[in-house]
Kinemage of the C-alpha trace (Angstrom):
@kinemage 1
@onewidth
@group {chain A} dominant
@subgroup {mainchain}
@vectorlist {calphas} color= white
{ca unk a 1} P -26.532 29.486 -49.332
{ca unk a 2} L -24.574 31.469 -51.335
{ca unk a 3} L -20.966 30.959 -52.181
{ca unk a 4} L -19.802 34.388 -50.817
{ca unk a 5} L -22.159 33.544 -47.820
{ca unk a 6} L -19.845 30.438 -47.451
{ca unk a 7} L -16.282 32.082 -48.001
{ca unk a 8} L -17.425 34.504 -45.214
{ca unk a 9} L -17.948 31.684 -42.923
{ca unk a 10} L -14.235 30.231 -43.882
{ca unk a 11} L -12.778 32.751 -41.871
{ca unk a 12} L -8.973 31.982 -40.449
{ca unk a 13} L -10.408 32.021 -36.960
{ca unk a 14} L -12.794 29.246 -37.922
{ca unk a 15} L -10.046 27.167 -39.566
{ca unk a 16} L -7.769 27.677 -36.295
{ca unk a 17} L -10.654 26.689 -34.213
{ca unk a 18} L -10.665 22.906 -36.376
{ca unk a 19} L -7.494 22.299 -36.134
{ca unk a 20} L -7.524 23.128 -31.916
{ca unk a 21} L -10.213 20.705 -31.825
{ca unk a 22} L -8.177 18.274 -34.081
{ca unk a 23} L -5.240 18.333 -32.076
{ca unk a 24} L -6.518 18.367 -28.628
{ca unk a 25} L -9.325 15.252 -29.525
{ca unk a 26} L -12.167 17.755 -27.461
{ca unk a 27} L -13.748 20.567 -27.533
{ca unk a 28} L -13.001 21.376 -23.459
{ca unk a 29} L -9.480 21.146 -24.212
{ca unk a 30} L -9.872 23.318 -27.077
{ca unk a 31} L -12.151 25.651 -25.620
{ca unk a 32} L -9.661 26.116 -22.909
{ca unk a 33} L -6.872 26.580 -25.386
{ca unk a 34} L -9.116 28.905 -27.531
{ca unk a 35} L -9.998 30.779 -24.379
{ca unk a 36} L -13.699 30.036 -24.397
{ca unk a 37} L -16.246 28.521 -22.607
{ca unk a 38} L -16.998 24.579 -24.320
{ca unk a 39} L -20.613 26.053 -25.005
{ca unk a 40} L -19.226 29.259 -26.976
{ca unk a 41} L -17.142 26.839 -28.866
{ca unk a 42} L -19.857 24.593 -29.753
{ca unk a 43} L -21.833 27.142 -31.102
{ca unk a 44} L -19.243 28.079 -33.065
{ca unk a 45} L -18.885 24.740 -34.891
{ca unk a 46} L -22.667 24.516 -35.393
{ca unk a 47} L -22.483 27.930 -37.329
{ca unk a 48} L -20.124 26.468 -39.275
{ca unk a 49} L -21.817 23.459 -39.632
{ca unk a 50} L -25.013 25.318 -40.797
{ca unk a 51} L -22.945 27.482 -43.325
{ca unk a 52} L -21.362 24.638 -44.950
{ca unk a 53} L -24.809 22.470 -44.885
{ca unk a 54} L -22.685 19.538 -43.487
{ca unk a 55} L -21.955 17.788 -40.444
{ca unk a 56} L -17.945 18.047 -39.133
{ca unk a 57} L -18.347 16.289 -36.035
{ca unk a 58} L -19.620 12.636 -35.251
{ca unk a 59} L -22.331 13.533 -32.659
{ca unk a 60} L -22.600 10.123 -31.515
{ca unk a 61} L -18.924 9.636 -29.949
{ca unk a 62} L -17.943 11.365 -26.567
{ca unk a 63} L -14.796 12.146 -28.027
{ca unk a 64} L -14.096 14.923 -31.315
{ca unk a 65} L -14.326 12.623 -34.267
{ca unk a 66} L -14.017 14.324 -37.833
{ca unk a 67} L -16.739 13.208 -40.206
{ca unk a 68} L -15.016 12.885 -43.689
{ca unk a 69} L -16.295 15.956 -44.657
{ca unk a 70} L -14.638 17.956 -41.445
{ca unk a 71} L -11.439 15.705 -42.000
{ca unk a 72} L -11.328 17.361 -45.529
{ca unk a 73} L -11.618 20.734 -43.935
{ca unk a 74} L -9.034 20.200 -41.256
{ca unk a 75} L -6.882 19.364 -44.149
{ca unk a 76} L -7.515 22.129 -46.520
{ca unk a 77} L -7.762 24.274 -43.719
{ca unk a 78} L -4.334 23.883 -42.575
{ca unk a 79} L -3.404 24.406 -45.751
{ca unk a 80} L -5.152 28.061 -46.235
{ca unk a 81} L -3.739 28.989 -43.353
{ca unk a 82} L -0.113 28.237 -44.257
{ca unk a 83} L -1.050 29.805 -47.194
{ca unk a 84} L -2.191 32.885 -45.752
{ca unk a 85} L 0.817 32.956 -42.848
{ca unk a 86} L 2.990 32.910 -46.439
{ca unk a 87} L 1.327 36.109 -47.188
{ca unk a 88} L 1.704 37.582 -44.111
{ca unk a 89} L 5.768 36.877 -44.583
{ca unk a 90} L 6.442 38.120 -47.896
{ca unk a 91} L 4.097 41.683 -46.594
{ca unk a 92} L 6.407 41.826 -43.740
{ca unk a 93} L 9.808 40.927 -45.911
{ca unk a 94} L 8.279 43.763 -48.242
{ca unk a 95} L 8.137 45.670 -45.691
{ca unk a 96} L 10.932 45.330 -42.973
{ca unk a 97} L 13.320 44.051 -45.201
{ca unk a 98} L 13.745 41.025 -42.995
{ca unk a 99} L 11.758 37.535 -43.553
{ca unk a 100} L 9.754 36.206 -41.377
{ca unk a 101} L 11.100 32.890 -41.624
{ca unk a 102} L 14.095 31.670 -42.929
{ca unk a 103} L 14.380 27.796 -43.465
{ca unk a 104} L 18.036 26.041 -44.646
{ca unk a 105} L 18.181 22.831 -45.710
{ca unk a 106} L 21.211 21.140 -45.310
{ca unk a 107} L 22.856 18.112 -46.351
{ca unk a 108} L 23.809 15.556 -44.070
{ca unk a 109} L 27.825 15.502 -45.438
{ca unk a 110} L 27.882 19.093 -44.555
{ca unk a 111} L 29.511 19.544 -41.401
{ca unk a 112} L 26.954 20.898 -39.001
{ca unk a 113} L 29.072 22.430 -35.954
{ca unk a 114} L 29.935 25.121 -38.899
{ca unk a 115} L 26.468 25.417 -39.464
{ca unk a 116} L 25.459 25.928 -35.610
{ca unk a 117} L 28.296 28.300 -35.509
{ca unk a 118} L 26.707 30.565 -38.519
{ca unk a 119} L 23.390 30.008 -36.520
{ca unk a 120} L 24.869 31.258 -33.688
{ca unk a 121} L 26.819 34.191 -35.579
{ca unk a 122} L 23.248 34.973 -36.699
{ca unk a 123} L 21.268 35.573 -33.701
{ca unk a 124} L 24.131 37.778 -32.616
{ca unk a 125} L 23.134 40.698 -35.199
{ca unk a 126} L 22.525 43.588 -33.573
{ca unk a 127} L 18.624 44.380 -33.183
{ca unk a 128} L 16.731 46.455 -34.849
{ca unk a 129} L 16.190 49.715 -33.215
{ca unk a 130} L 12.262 49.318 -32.078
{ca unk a 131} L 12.337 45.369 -31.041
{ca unk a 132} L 11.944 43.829 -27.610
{ca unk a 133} L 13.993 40.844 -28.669
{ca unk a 134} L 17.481 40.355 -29.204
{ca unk a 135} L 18.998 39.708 -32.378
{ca unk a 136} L 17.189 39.782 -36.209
{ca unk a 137} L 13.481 39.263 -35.732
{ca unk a 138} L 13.831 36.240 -38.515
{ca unk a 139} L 12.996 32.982 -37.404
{ca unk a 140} L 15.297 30.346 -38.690
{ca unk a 141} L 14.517 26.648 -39.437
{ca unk a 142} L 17.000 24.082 -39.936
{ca unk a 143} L 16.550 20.364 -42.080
{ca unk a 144} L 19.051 17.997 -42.374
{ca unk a 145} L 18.424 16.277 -45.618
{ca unk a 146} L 20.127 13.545 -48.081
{ca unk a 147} L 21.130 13.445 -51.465
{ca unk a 148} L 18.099 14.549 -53.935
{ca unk a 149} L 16.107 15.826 -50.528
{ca unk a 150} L 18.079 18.599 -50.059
{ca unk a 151} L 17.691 19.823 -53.528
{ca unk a 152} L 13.637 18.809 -53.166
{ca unk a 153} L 13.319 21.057 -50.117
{ca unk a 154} L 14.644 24.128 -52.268
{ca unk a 155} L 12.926 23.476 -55.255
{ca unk a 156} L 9.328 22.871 -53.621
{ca unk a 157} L 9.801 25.699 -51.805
{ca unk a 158} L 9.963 24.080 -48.436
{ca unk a 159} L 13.255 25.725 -48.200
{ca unk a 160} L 15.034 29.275 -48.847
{ca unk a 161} L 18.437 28.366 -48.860
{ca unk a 162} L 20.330 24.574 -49.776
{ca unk a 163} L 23.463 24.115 -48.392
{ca unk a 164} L 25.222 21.048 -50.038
{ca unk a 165} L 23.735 20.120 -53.057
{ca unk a 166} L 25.014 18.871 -56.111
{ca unk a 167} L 25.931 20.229 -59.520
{ca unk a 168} L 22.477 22.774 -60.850
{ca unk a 169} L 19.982 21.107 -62.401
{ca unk a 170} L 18.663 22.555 -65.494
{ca unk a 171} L 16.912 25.890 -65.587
{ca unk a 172} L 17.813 29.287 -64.163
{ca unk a 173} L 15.073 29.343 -61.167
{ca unk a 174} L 17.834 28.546 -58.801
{ca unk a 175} L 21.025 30.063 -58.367
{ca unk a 176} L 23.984 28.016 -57.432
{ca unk a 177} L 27.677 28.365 -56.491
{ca unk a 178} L 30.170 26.196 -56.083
{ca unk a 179} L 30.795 24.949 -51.661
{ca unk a 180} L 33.846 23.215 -52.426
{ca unk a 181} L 35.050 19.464 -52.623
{ca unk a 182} L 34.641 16.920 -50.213
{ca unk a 183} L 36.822 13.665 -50.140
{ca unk a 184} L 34.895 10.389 -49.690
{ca unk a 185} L 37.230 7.547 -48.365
{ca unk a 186} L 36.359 3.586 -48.155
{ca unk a 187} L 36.234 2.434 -44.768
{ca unk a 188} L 35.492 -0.789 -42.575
{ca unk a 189} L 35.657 -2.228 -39.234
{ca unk a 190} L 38.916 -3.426 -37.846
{ca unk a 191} L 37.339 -6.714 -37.618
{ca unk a 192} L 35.334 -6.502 -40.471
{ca unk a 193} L 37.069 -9.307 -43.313
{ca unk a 194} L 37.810 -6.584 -45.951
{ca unk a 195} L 40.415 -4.398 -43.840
{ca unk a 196} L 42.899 -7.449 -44.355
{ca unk a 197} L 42.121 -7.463 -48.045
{ca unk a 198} L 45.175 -6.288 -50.286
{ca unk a 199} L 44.221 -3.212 -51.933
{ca unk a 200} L 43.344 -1.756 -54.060
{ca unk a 201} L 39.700 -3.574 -53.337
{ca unk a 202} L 38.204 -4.046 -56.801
{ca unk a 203} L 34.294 -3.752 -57.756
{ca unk a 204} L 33.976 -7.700 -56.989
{ca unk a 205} L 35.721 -8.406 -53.768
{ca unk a 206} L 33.522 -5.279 -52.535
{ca unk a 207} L 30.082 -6.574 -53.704
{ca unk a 208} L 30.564 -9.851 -52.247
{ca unk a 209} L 29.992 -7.396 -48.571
{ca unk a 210} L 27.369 -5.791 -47.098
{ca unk a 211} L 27.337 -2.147 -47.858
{ca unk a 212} L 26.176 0.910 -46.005
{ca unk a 213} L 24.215 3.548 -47.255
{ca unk a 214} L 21.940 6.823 -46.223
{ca unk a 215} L 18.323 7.097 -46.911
{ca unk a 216} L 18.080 9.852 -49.713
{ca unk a 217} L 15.486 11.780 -48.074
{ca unk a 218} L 13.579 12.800 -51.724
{ca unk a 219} L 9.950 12.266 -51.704
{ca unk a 220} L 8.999 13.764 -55.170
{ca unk a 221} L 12.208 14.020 -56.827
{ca unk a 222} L 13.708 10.745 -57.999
{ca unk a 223} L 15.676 8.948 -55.011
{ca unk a 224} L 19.743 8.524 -55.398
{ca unk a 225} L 21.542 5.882 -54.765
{ca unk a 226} L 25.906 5.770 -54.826
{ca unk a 227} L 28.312 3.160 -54.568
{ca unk a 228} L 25.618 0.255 -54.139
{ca unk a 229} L 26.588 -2.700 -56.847
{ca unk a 230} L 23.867 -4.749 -58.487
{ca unk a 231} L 22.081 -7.146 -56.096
{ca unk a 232} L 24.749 -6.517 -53.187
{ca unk a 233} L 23.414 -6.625 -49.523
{ca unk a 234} L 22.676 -2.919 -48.085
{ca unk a 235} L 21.932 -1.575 -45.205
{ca unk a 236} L 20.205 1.750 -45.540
{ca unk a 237} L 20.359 4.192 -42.548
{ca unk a 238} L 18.862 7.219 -41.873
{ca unk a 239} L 21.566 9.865 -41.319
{ca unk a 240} L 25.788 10.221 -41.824
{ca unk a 241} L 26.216 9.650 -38.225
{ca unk a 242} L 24.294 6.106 -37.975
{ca unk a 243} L 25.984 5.340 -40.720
{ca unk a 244} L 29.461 6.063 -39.049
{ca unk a 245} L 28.137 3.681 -36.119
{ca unk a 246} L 27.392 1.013 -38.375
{ca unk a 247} L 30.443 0.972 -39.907
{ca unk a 248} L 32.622 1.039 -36.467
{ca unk a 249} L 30.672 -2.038 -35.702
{ca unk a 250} L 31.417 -3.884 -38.621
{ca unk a 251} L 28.041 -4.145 -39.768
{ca unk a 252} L 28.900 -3.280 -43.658
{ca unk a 253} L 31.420 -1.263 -45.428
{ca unk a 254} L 31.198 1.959 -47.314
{ca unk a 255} L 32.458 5.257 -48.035
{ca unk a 256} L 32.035 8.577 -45.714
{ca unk a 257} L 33.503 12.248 -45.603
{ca unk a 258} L 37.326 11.611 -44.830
{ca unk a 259} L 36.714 15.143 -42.117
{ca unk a 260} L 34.057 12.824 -40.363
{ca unk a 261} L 36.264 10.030 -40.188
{ca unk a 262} L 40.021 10.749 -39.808
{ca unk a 263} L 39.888 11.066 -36.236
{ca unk a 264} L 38.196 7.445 -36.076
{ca unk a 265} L 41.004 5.919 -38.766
{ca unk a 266} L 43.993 7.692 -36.703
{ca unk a 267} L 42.641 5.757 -33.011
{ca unk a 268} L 42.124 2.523 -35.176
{ca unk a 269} L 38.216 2.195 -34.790
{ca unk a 270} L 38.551 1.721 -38.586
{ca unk a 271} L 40.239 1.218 -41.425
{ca unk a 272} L 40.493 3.142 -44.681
{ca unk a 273} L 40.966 1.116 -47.405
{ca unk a 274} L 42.376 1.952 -51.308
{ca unk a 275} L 39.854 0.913 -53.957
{ca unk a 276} L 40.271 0.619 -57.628
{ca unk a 277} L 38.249 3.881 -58.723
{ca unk a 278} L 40.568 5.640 -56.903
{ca unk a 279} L 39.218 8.496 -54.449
{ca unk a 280} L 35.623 9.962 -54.841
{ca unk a 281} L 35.932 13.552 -54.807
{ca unk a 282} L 32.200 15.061 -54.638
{ca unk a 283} L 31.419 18.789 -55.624
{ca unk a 284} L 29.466 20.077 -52.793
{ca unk a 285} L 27.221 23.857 -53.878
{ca unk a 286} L 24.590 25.850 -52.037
{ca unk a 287} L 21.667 27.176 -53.796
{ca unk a 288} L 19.292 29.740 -52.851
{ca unk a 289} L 15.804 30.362 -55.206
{ca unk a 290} L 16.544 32.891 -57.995
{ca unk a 291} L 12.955 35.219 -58.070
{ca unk a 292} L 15.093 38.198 -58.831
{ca unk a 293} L 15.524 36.795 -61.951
{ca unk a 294} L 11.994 36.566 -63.041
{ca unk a 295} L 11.442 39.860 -61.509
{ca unk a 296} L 10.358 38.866 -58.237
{ca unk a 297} L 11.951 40.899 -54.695
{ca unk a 298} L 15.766 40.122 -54.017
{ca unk a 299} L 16.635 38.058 -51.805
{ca unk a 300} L 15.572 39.812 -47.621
{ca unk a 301} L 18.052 40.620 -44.738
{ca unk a 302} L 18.598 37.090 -43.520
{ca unk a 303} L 19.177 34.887 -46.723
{ca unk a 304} L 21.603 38.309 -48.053
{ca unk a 305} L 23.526 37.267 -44.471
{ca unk a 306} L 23.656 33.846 -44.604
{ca unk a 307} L 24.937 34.358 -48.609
{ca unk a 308} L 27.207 36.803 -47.924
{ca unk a 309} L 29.181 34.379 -45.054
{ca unk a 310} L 29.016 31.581 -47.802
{ca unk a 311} L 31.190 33.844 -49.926
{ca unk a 312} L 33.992 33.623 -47.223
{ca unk a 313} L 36.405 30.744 -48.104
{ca unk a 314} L 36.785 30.327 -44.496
{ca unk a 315} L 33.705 29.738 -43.853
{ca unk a 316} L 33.173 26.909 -47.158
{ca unk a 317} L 35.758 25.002 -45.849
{ca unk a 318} L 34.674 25.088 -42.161
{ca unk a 319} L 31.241 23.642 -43.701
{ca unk a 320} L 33.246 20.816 -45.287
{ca unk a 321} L 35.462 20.076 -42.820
{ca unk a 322} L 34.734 20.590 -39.599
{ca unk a 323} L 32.734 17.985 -38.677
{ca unk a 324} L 34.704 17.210 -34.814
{ca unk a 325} L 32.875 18.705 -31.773
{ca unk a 326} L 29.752 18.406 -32.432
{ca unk a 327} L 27.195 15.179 -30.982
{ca unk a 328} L 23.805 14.811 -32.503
């Protein structure tokens, strides 16, 4: 066969079809999620089958089990089709003026009941004139991420917009202005044995303790790590708010965004204690892709929103500090 005689049979309904099969485990559950009849369906995968001279399915087990060679097309055929839904974004951007999608990645020391209330501010735009639905017709995805993540999820392109990274790297394919400055204070456990320590705690006394740290959430980019002293005992947890419960419970000691924990220092669930480096003041930005620059189309409707409410110093500080009233 031919190779344009196989592209043609690599169409995106055959790819979608692979991927029903994959994810219900049989072809009656596809078929029924496909809306055909099982036989229409497995006629379907034997065309394939006999366009791509290979087999996809293991014949011999009741259930849908991917040769190697159909596992590799599930795969690749996922990826073709995010691929191709990319395309259909950036025509409709191009064309509407709003994205299709809009994802934000945001880091977990950001305050996120400021963020919900920009999400919320967001899907109360007015409509545009010929839509059924109420508010922008962008969809908007939200990730939490840590550390080097968040800047990994812009710079892979898994992300539009990072809120709470910090300083630019290198390179103008990102643009990047400042958030503000967030306070990180030292804190323990009533009961844990460095709140009756006399401060300031120096770099020894703290070592000698467990301390608690977030998972940096990087996969590609390399992982950060602050605060941790050379072979001292850590406990690494996944987010700002296990890390908060950790703490309460004396399980370690370490340092978190004084917004998230005045409340918990002023009732006396813990203790904020002086060290000798004196207070860690972090410089939070936000970051959004910079194709304007290379010539590419400025940014669409939704990211030229959610940039033009970061401009508002209300609204930086809010993301900063107003981490109260919100349970995740």
């Amino acid at each position: 066969m031919q190779p344009h005689e196989k592209r043609r049979a690599l169409t995106p309904e055959a790819l979608s079809m692979m991927d029903s099969i994959a994810r219900t485990g049989s072809f009656a559950a596809a078929a029924r999620e496909i809306g055909k009849v099982p036989s229409a369906l497995t006629y379907s995968v034997r065309q394939l089958e006999e366009a791509l001279d290979v087999l996809l399915f293991d014949r011999s087990s009741r259930q849908a089990v991917l040769t190697a060679a159909g596992q590799e097309l599930l795969v690749e055929g996922r990826r073709l089709l995010q691929e191709m839904d990319a395309v259909a974004n950036r025509v409709r951007r191009i064309a509407t003026g709003w994205e299709s999608e809009l994802t934000i990645a945001v880091d977990d020391a950001v305050a996120q009941r400021a963020v919900f209330d920009l999400m919320e501010a967001f899907y109360q735009l007015p409509a545009e004139a010929d839509s059924t639905t109420a508010g922008p017709p962008t969809r908007l995805k939200l990730r939490i991420e840590v550390l080097s993540g968040t800047w990994e999820a812009l710079i892979s392109g898994q992300a539009d917009l990072a809120i709470g990274t910090s300083a630019q790297p290198p390179g103008s394919a990102v643009h990047c202005e400042l958030l503000g400055d967030m306070e990180m204070v030292f804190c323990v456990a009533p009961h844990h044995p460095l709140a009756a320590a006399v401060e300031p705690l120096d770099a020894a006394s703290i070592a000698l303790h467990r301390i608690i740290t977030v998972a940096d959430t990087a996969r590609s980019l390399v992982p950060m790590t602050i605060g941790v002293m050379p072979g001292q005992d850590t406990l690494t947890m996944p987010s700002m708010t296990a890390k908060l419960e950790a703490l309460m419970r004396g399980l370690g000691c370490g340092a978190l965004p004084v917004a998230m924990v005045r409340r918990h220092i002023d009732a006396g669930r813990l203790v904020h204690k002086a060290i000798e480096q004196g207070p860690r003041i972090i410089a939070l930005h936000y970051a959004w892709r910079n194709t304007a620059a290379t010539g590419g189309q400025p940014p669409g409707r939704a990211l030229a929103w959610w940039l033009q409410q970061l401009q508002s110093t209300v609204t930086r500080r809010a993301l900063i500090e107003q981490h109260e009233g919100l349970l995740l």
